[in-house]
Structure formats: structure tokens, C-alpha cells
LUMDRENTOR-378615 format. One record per residue (C-alpha): residue number from 1; residue in three letters; x, y, z. Coordinates in steps of 0.5 Angstrom, whole numbers, plus 500, padded with zeros to 3 digits. Layout:
LUMDRENTOR-378615
+-----+------+-----+-----+-----+
: pos : code :  xx :  yy :  zz :
+-----+------+-----+-----+-----+
: NUM :  ALA :   X :   Y :   Z :
...
+-----+------+-----+-----+-----+
//
This chain:
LUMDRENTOR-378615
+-----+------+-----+-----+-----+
: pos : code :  xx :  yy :  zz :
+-----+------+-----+-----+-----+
:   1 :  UNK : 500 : 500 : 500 :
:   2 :  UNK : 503 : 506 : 498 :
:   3 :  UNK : 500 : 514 : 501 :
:   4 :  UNK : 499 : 521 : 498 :
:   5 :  UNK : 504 : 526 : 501 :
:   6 :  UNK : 498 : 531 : 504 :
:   7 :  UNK : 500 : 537 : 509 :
:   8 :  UNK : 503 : 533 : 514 :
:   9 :  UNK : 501 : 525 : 513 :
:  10 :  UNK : 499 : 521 : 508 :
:  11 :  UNK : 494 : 519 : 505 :
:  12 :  UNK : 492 : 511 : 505 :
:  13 :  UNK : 492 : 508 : 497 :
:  14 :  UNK : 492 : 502 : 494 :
:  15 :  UNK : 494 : 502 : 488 :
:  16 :  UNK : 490 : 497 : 482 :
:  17 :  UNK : 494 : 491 : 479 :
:  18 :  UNK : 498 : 493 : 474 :
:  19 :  UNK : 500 : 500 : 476 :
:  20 :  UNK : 507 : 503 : 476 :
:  21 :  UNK : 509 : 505 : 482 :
:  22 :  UNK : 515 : 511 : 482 :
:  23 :  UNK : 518 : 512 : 489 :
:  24 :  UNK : 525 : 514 : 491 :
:  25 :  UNK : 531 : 510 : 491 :
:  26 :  UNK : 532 : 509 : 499 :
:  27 :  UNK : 538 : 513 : 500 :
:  28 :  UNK : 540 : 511 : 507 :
:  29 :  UNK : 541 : 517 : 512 :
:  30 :  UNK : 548 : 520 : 514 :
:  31 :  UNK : 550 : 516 : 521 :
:  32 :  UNK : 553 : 524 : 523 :
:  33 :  UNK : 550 : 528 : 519 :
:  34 :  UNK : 553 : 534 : 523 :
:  35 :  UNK : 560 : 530 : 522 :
:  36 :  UNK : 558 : 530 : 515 :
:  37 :  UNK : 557 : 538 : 514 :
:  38 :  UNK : 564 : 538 : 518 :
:  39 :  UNK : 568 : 534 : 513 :
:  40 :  UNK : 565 : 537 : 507 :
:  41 :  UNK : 567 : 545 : 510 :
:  42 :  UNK : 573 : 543 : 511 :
:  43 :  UNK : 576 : 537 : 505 :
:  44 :  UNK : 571 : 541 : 499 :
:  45 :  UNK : 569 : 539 : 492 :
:  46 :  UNK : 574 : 544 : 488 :
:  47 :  UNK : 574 : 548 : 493 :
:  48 :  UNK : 580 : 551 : 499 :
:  49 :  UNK : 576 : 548 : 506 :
:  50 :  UNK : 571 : 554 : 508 :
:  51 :  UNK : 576 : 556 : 514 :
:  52 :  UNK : 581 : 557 : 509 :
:  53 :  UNK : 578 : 562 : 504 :
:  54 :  UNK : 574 : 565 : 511 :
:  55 :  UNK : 580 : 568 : 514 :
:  56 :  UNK : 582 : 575 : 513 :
:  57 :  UNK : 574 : 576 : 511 :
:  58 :  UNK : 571 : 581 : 516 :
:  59 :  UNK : 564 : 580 : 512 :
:  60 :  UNK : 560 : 575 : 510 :
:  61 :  UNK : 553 : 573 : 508 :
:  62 :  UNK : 550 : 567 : 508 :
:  63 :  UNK : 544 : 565 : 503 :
:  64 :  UNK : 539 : 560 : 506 :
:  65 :  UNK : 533 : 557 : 502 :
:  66 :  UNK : 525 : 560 : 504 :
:  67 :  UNK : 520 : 555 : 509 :
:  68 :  UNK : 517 : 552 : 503 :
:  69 :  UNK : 524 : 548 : 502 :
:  70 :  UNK : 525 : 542 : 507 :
:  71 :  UNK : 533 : 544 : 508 :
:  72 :  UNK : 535 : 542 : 514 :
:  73 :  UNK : 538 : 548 : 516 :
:  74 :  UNK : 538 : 546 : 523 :
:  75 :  UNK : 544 : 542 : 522 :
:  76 :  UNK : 548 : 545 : 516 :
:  77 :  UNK : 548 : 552 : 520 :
:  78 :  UNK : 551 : 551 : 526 :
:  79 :  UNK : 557 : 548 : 524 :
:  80 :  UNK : 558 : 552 : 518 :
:  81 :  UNK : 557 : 558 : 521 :
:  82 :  UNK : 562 : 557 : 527 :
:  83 :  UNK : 567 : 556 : 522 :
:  84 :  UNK : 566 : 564 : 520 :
:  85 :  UNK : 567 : 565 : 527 :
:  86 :  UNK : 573 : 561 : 528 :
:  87 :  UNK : 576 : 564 : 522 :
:  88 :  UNK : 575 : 570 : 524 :
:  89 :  UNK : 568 : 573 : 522 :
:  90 :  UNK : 564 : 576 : 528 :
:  91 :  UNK : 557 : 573 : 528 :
:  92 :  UNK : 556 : 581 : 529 :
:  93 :  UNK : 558 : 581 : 521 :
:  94 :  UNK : 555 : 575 : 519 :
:  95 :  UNK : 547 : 577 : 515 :
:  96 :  UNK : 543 : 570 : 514 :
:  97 :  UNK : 539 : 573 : 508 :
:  98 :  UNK : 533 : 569 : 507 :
:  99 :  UNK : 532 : 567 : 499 :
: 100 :  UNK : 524 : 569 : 499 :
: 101 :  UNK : 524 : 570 : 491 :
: 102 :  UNK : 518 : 573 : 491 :
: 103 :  UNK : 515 : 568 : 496 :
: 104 :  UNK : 513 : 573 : 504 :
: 105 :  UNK : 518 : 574 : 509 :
: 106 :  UNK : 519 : 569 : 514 :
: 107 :  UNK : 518 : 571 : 521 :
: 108 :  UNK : 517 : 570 : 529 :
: 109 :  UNK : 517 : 563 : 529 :
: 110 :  UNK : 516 : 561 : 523 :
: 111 :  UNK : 524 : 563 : 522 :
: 112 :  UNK : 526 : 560 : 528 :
: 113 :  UNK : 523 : 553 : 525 :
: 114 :  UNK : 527 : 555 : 519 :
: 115 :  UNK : 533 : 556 : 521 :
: 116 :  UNK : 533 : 553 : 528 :
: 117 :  UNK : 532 : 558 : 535 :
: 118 :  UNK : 539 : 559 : 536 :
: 119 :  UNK : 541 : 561 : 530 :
: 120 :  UNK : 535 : 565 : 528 :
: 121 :  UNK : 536 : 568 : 536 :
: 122 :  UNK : 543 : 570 : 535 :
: 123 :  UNK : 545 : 572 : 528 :
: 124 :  UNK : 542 : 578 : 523 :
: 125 :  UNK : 536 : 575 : 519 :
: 126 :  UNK : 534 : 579 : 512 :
: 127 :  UNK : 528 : 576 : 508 :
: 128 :  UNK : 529 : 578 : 500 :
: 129 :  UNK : 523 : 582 : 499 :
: 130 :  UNK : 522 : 582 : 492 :
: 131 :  UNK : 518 : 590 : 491 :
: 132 :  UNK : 523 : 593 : 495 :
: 133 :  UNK : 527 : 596 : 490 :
: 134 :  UNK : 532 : 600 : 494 :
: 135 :  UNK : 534 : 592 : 498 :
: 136 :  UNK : 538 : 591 : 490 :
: 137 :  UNK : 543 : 593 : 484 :
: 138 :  UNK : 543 : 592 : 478 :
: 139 :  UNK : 549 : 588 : 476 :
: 140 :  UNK : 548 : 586 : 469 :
: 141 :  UNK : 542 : 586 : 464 :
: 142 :  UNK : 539 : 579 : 459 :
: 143 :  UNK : 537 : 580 : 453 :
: 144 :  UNK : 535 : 587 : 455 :
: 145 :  UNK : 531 : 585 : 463 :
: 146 :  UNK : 536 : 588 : 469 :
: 147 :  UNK : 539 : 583 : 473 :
: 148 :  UNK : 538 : 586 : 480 :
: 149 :  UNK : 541 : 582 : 487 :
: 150 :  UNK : 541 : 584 : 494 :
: 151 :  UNK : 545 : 588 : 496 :
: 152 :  UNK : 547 : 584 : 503 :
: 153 :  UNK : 549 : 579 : 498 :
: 154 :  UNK : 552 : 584 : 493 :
: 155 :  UNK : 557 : 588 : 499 :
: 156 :  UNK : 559 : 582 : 503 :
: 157 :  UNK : 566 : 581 : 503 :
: 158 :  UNK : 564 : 572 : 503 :
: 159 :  UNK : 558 : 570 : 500 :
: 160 :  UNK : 555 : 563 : 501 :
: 161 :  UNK : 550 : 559 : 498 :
: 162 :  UNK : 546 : 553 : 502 :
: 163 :  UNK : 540 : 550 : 500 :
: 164 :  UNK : 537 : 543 : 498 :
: 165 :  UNK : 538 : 539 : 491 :
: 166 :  UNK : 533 : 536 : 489 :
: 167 :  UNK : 528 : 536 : 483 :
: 168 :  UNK : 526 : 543 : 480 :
: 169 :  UNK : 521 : 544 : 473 :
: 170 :  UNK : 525 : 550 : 472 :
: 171 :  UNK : 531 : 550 : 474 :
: 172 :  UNK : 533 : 542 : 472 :
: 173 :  UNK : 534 : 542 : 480 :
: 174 :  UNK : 534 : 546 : 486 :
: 175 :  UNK : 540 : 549 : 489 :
: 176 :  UNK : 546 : 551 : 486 :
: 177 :  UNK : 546 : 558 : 483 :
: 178 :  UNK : 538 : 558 : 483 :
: 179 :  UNK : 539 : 561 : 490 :
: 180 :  UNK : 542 : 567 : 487 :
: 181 :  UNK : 536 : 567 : 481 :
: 182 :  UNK : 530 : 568 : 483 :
: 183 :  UNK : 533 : 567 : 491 :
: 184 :  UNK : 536 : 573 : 492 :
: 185 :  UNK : 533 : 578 : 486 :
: 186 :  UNK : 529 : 583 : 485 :
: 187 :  UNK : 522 : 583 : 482 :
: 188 :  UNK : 524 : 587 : 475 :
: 189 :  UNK : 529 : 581 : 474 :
: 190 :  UNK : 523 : 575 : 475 :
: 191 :  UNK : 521 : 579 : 468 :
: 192 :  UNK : 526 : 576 : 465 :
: 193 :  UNK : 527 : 569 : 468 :
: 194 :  UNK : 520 : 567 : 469 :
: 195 :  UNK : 517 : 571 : 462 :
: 196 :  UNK : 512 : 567 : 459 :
: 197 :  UNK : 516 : 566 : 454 :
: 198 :  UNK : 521 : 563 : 459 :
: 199 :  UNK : 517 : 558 : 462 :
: 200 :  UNK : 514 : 556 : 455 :
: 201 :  UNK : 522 : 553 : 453 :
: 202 :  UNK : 521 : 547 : 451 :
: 203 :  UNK : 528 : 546 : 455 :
: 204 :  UNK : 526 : 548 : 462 :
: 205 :  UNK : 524 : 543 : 465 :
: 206 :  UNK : 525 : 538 : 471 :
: 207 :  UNK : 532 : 535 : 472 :
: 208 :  UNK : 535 : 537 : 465 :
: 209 :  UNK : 540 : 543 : 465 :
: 210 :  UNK : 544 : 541 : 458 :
: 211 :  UNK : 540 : 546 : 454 :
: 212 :  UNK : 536 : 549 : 459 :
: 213 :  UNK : 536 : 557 : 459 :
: 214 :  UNK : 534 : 558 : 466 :
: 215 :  UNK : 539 : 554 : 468 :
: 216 :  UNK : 544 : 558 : 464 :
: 217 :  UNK : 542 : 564 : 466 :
: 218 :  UNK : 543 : 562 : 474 :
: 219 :  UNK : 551 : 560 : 472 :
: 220 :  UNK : 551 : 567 : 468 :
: 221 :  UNK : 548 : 571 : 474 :
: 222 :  UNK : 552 : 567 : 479 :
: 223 :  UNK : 559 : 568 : 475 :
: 224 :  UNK : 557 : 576 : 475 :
: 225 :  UNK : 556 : 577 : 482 :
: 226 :  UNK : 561 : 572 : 485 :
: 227 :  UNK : 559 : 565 : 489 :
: 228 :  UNK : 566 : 564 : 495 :
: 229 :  UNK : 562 : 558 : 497 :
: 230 :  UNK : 556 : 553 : 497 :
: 231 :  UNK : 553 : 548 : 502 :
: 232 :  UNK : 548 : 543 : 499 :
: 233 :  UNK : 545 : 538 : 502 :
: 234 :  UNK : 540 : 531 : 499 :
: 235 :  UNK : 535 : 528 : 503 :
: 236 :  UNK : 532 : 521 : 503 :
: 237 :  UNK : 525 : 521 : 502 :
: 238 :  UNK : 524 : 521 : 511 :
: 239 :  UNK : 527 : 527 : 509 :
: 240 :  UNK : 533 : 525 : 512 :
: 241 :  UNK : 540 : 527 : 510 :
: 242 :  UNK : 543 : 523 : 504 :
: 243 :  UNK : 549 : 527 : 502 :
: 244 :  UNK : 553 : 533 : 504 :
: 245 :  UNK : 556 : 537 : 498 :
: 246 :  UNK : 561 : 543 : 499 :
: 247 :  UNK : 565 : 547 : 495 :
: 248 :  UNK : 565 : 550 : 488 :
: 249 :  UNK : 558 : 553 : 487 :
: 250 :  UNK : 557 : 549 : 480 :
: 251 :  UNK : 562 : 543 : 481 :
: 252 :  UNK : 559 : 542 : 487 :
: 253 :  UNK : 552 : 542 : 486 :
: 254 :  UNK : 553 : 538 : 479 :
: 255 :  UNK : 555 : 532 : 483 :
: 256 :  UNK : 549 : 532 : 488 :
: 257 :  UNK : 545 : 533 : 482 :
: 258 :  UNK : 548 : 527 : 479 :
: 259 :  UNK : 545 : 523 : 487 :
: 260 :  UNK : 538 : 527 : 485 :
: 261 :  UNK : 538 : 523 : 478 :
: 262 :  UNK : 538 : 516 : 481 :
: 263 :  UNK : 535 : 517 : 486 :
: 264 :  UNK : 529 : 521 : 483 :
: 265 :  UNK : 528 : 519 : 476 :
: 266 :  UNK : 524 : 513 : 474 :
: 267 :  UNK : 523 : 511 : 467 :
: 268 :  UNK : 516 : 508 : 464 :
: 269 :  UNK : 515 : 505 : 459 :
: 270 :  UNK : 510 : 509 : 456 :
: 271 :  UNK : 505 : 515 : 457 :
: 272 :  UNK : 499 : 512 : 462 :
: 273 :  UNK : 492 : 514 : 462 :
: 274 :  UNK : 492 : 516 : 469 :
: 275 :  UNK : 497 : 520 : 474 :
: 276 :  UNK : 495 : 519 : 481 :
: 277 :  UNK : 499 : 524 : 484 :
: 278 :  UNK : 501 : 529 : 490 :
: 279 :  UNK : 503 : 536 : 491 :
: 280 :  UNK : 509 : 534 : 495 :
: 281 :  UNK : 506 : 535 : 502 :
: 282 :  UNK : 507 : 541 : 508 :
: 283 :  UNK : 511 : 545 : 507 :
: 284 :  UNK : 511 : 544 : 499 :
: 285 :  UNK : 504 : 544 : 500 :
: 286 :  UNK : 502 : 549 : 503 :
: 287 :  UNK : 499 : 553 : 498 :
: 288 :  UNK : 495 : 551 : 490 :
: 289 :  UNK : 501 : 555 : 487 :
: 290 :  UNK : 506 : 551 : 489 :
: 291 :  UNK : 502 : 545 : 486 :
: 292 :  UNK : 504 : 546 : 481 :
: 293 :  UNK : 510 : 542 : 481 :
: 294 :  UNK : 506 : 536 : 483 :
: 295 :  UNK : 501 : 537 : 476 :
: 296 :  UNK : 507 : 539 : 472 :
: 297 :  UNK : 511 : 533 : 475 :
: 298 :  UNK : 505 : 528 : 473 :
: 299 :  UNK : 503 : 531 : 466 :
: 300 :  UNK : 511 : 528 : 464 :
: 301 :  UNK : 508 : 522 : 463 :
: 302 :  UNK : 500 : 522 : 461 :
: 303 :  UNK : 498 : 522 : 455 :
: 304 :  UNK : 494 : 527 : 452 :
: 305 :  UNK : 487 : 527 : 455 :
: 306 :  UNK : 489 : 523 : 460 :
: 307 :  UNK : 486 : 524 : 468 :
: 308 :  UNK : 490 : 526 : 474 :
: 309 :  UNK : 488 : 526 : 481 :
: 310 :  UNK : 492 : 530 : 485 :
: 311 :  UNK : 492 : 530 : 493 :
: 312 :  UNK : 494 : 537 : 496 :
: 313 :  UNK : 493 : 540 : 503 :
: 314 :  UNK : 494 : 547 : 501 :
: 315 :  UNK : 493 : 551 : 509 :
: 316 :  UNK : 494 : 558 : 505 :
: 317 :  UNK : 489 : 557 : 500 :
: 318 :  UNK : 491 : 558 : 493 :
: 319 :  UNK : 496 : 563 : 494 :
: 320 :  UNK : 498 : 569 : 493 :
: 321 :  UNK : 493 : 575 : 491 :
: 322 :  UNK : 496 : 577 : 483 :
: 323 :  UNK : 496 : 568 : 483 :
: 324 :  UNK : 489 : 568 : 486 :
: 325 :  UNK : 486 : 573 : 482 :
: 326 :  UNK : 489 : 570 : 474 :
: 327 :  UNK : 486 : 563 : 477 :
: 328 :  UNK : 478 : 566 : 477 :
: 329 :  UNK : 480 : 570 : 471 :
: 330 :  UNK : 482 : 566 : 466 :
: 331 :  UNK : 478 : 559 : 465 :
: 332 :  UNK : 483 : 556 : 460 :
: 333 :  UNK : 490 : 555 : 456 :
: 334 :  UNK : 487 : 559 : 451 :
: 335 :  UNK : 485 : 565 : 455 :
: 336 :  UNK : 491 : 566 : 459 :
: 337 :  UNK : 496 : 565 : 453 :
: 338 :  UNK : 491 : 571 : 449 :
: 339 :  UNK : 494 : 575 : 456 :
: 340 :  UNK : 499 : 574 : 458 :
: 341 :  UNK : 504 : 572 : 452 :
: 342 :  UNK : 504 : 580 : 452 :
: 343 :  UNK : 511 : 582 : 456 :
: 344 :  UNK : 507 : 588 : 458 :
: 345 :  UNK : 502 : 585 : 462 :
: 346 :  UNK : 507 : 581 : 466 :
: 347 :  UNK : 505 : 580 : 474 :
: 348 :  UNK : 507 : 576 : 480 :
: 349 :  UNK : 507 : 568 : 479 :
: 350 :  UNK : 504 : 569 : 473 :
: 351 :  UNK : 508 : 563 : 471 :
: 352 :  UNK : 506 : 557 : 476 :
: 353 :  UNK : 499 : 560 : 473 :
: 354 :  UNK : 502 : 559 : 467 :
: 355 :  UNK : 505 : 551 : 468 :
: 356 :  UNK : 496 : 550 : 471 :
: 357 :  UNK : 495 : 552 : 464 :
: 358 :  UNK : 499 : 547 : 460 :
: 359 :  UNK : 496 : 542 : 465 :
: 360 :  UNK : 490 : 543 : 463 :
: 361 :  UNK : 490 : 543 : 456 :
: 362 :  UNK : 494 : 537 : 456 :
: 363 :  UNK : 490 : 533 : 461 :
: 364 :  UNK : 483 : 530 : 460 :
: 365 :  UNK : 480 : 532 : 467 :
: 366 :  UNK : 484 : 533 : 474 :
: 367 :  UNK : 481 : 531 : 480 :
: 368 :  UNK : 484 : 535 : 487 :
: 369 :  UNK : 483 : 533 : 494 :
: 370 :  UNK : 483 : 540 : 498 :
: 371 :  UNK : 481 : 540 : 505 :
: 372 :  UNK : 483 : 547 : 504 :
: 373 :  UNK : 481 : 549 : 497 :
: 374 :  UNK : 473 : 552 : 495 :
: 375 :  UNK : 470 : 547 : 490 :
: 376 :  UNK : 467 : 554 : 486 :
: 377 :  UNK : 475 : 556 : 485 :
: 378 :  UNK : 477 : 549 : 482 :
: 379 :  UNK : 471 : 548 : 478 :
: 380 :  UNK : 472 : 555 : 473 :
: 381 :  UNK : 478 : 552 : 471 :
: 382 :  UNK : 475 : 546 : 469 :
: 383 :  UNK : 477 : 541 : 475 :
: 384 :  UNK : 474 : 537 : 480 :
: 385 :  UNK : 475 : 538 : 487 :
: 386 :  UNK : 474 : 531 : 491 :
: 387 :  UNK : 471 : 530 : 497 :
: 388 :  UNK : 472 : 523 : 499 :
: 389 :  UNK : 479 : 520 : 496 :
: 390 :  UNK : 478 : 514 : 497 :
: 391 :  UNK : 472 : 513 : 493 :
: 392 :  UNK : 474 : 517 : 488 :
: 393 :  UNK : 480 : 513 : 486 :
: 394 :  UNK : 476 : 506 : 487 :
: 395 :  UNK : 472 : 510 : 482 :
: 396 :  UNK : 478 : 512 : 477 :
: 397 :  UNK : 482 : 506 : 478 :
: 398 :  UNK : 476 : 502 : 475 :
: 399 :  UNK : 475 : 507 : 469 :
: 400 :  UNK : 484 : 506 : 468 :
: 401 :  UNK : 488 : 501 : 466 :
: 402 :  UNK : 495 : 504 : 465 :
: 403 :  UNK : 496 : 507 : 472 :
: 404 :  UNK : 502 : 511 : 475 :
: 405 :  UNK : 502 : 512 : 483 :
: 406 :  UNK : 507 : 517 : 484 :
: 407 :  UNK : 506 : 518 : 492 :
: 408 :  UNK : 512 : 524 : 493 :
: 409 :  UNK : 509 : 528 : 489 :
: 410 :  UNK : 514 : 533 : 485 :
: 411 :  UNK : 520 : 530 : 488 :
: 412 :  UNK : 520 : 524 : 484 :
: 413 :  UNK : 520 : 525 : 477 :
: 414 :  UNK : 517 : 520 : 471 :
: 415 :  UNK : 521 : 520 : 465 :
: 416 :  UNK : 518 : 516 : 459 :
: 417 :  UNK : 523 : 512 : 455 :
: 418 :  UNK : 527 : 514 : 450 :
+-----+------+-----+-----+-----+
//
């Protein structure tokens, strides 16, 4: 028996004889995962040790992922955080900038789950606020759209990426430069990294970044404002660490990608008519544009006018006011595309809309469990918001027989063969 990711649990299923099951590869967890982080600071991928290229640095800025990634910030902090202290950095000196994109701000207690009390207690902690326009500079400019980064980041005299590498439907992966763009970058920059025409590139998708423009454009940024160190981690499907990787901001991540691909792609052997999915549970799931991924994930697979079901929390309700309002806009692909192909008419989260879109026109019909989401939302897109989920699959199971059960959602990635 497998289950749905869903807020905080699992959603019992039985999946019918027959279907294909895509899971993770079980990756033990790291024995000493502080230990780990330890050993990577101090013997790094391409990299001199942390402590090394800390010495002599008065400064230091330290970018961590927002709430909606599950990075075990608690235990990959502290350890390299003392390491600034102890070559010389006082922890007056070192600001902690919070990678929002154009997510909130992370705040009160919230912050402290993020980051782990103590640090968040004791260190200087800066939310991104992507509209706050005199947070940022200009450093550069892509095919005409200013590439503007925070200036904690930019002025430090040390600057440390951290993060979770795992799979991202842009990006390719998570990780990586990507906490440069969007992490840390203005609202004008999104103009051009999540442009309608950006989004709609064949090659921006999951765990691809060869011909991926979005992946090219996070290493050309990053190559601009210049990356001292990173810290990546992977975690298992209990969300436990897997891998520590530290060192060079490219080479580092690339060998943690490489961990992602055989631990979260599986092929199949060919398009299934029906995708029984998740929106990859809390904190992933905490709102219906963040669902997104786990629509986008599952349509990989489907053949056109197949059925996805789609199991979501979503505590936040559908998300942001601007994502919100498109969604009780634009009832179809076709509306959307009529709108927002226009660059003029460029607003925030317009490209998670985007990717619903997309799904919507690919698939057949999409079925969502929400506790949280109002039914009167779901059906003017077309979708079915589902009240009872076990009788809706017994009913779906029964209409299918190429069957997909990808239980985690977003953070396992079918691929069809060939």
C-alpha cells in the first residue's frame, strides 16, 4: 500500500493490479549528518576548506532556502556557521538572507522552524522582498531585462549559497546558483527569468539542465556576482540527509544533481492514462500554486486527455492575491496564453498559472483533494474538487488501465523511455 503526501500525512491508496508504482531509490540516511557537514566544509568539492577562504573576511553572507523547502537548516548551519566565527568573522558581521524569491517573508516562529531557534535567536536575518526595490542593484542585464541581486549579498565580503538539491520544473534542479535567481533577485529580474516566453521553452524542465536556458541563466548570473562557497544537501524520502555537497558553486551542485537523477527518475515505458499524484506534502503544499509542480510532474508521463488526481493540503488556500486572481480570471489555456503572451501584461506568479494551464489543456480531466481549496475555484478552471478520495480513486482505478501512482509527488520525476 502506498500514500499520498498530503500537509503533514499520507493519504492511504491501494494501487490496482497492474499500475507502475514511481518511488525514490531508498537512500540511507547520513549516521552523523553534522559530521558530514563538518567533513565537506573542511575537504570540499573544487574547492580550498571553508575556513581557508574565510580567513582575512570581515563580512559574510550566508543565503539559505524560504519555508517552503524542507533543507535541514538546523543541522547544516551551525556547523558552518562556526566555522566563519572561528576564522575570524564575528557573528555581529554575518547576515543570513533568506531566499523568499518573490515568496512572504519568513518571520517569528516560522523563522525559527526554518532555521533552528538558536540561530535564528543569534544571527541577523534578511527576508528577500522582491518589490522593495532599494534592497537591490543592477549587476547585469539578459536579452534586455535587468538582472538586479540583493545588496546583502552583493556588498559581503564572503558569499555562501546553501540549499536542497532535489528535482525543480524549471531549473532542472534545486540548488545550486538557483538561490542567486530568483533566491535573492528583484521583481523586474522574474520579467525575464519567469517570462511567459521563458516558461513555455521546451528545455526548462525537470532534472534537465543541458539546453535548459533557465539553468544557463542562473550560472551566468552567479558567474557575475560571484559565489565563494556553497552547501548542498540531499535528503531521502523521510526527509533525512543523504549527501552532503560543499565547495565550487557549479561543480559541487553537479555531482549532487547526478545523486537526484538516481534517486528520483524513473522511466516507464510508455504514456499512462491516468496520474494519481501529490502536491508533495507540507511544506510543499501549502498553497495551490505550489501544486503546481506536482501537476506539472505527473503530465510528464500522461497521454493527452488522460486523468490526474491530485491530493493537496493547501492550508494557504490557492496562493498569492496576483496568482489568485488569474485563476478566477482565465478559465482556459487558451484565454491565458491570449493575455499573457503579451510581456506588458507581466505579473507575479503568472508562470506557476502558466504550467496549471498547460495541464489543463494536456489532460483529459483533473481531479483534486483539498480540505482547504473551494470547490466553486476548482470547477471554473474545469477541475473537480474531490470530497471523498477513496471512492474517487476506487472509481478512476475502475475507468483506467495504464495506471501511475507517483506517491511524493513533485520530488520523484517519471521519464518515458527513450
Amino acid at each position: 500500500m502506498a500514500g499520498l503526501l498530503c500537509g503533514e500525512e499520507r493519504i492511504p491508496v491501494t494501487p490496482p493490479t497492474g499500475a507502475i508504482v514511481l518511488e525514490m531509490e531508498d537512500l540511507e540516511p547520513l549516521a552523523e549528518p553534522a559530521a558530514a557537514v563538518e567533513e565537506a566544509l573542511a575537504r570540499p568539492i573544487a574547492s580550498p576548506p571553508l575556513g581557508e577562504i574565510a580567513r582575512g573576511k570581515r563580512t559574510a553572507c550566508v543565503v539559505v532556502s524560504d519555508i517552503t523547502r524542507p533543507v535541514p537548516n538546523p543541522v547544516i548551519l551551525p556547523p558552518l556557521l562556526a566555522t566563519l566565527e572561528r576564522a575570524g568573522i564575528s557573528r555581529e558581521d554575518i547576515t543570513i538572507l533568506v531566499a523568499t524569491g518573490n515568496h512572504r517573508p519568513n518571520l517569528g516562529e516560522e523563522l525559527e522552524r526554518l532555521l533552528g531557534a538558536e540561530t535564528a535567536r543569534n544571527y541577523r536575518v534578511v527576508n528577500n522582498k522582491s518589490r522593495e526595490a532599494g534592497d537591490f542593484r543592477e549587476v547585469d542585464r539578459i536579452e534586455g531585462s535587468p538582472v538586479e541581486i540583493h545588496k546583502a549579498y552583493l556588498e559581503a565580503d564572503l558569499k555562501i549559497l546553501t540549499g536542497l538539491v532535489e528535482p525543480h520544473f524549471y531549473a532542472g534542479y534545486s540548488g545550486g546558483a538557483k538561490a542567486i535567481v530568483p533566491g535573492i533577485s528583484s521583481f523586474e529580474t522574474m520579467r525575464f527569468m519567469h517570462s511567459f516566453r521563458m516558461i513555455d521553452h521546451p528545455g526548462v524542465t525537470s532534472c534537465r539542465l543541458e539546453g535548459n536556458p533557465f539553468h544557463q541563466a542562473c550560472l551566468q548570473v552567479a558567474e557575475k556576482v560571484g559565489v565563494d562557497f556553497l552547501l548542498n544537501v540531499v535528503i531521502n524520502r523521510d526527509r533525512k540527509i543523504a549527501g552532503v555537497f560543499a565547495g565550487h558553486y557549479d561543480k559541487a551542485h553537479l555531482e549532487a544533481c547526478a545523486l537526484v537523477e538516481r534517486h528520483s527518475v524513473r522511466e516507464v515505458p510508455g504514456p499512462v492514462d491516468l496520474v494519481v499524484t501529490s502536491g508533495g506534502g507540507f511544506p510543499l503544499d501549502a498553497t495551490f500554486y505550489q501544486v503546481s509542480k506536482g501537476l506539472v510532474c505527473g503530465d510528464y508521463i500522461l497521454e493527452e486527455g488522460g486523468e490526474i488526481f491530485v491530493a493537496a493540503e493547501c492550508r494557504e488556500g490557492l496562493g498569492s492575491p496576483e496568482f489568485t486572481g488569474i485563476l478566477r480570471t482565465y478559465r482556459d489555456r487558451k484565454e491565458f496564453d491570449a493575455h499573457f503572451s503579451d510581456p506588458s501584461h507581466f505579473v507575479v506568479d503568472q508562470w506557476c498559472a502558466q504550467n496549471i494551464y498547460q495541464v489543463l489543456d494536456h489532460a483529459g480531466k483533473v481531479h483534486v483533494y483539498s480540505p482547504n481549496l473551494e470547490r466553486k475555484d476548482l470547477e471554473f478552471l474545469g477541475m473537480e474538487k474531490v470530497e471523498e478520495p477513496a471512492r474517487a480513486l476506487r472509481d478512476l482505478f475502475a475507468r483506467h488501465d495504464r495506471v501511475a501512482l507517483i506517491p511524493d509527488g513533485p520530488y520523484v520525476i517519471g521519464r518515458l523511455e527513450g
